[in-house]
N, C-alpha and C positions, 0 to 999 in steps of 0.2 A: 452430599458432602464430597464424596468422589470425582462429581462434576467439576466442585469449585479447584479441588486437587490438580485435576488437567487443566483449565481452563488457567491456573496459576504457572505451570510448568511450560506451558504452551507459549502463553505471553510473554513470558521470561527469555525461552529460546528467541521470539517473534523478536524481542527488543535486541537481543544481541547480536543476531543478524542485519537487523535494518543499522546498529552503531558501526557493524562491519563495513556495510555497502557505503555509509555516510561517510568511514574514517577512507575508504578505497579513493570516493571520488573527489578528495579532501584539495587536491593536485591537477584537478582535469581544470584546462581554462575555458570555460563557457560563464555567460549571464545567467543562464538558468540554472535552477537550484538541482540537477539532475539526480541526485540520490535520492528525494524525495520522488521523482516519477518514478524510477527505477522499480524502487519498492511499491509502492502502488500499483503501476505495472503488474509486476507478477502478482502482488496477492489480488490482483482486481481477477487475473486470467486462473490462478489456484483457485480461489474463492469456488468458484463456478464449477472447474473441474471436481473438487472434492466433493464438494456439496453434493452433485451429482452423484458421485461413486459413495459417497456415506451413508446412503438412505440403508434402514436397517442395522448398522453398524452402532451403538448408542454413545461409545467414549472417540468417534471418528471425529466430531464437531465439537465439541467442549476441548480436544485438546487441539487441532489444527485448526478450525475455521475462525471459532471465537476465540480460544489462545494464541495459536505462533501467528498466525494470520491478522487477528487484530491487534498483535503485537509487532509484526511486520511493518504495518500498513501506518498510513498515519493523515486525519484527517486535520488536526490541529495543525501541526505543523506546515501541512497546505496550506492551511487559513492566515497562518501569521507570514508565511511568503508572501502570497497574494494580498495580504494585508502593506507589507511593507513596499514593495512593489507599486500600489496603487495610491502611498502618500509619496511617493517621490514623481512628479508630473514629468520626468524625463525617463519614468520606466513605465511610460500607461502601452505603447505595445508592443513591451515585453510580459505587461499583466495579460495583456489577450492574448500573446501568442502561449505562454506559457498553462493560461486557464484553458485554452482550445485544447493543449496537449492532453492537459491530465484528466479534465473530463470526456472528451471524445474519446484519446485511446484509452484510456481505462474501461471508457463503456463500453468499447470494441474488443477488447483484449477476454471481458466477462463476457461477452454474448457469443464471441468465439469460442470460450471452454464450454459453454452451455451445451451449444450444437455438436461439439464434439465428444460428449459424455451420450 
């Protein structure tokens, strides 16, 4: 039960950080959706880090990795970017250049906190 407590607390903070980042970059002029890399970004590079440092630790994952982290993070909201992105035939590469960003550096960003824990 305790579990479900952090993992509830955690997500909760996760979400109102990523509405933070989202309402910051609300103003920035680019094509790409940059609040959603942003966050992904670091919880891709957190993710890895923590994970790492929480072994033994039992309420370190339930409230940061799977709470504020997967409340941070957002994989839906990726999907309906690149969703919308890929029915407009005048944004196909911004859809590549923006899917190279978020799964290369995200995958870069985790395998760098990995090697560094």
């Amino acid at each position: 039960m305790i579990n479900l407590l952090l993992v509830m607390v955690g997500g909760g903070l996760g979400a109102v950080v990523r509405a933070a980042v989202t309402n910051s970059c609300k103003n920035l002029r680019t094509q790409l959706p940059i609040a959603t890399l942003i966050v992904n970004l670091a919880g891709s590079f957190l993710i890895s880090i923590i994970s790492g440092m929480a072994i033994g630790h039992a309420f370190v994952s339930p409230l940061l990795v799977t709470g504020f982290l997967g409340g941070l993070t957002t994989f839906s909201t990726l999907s309906s970017e690149l969703s919308q992105m890929l029915m407009n035939k005048t944004k196909l590469t911004l859809f590549i250049i923006y899917s190279l960003l978020q799964y290369g550096l995200c995958f870069a960003a985790c395998l760098i906190g990995y090697h560094l824990v």
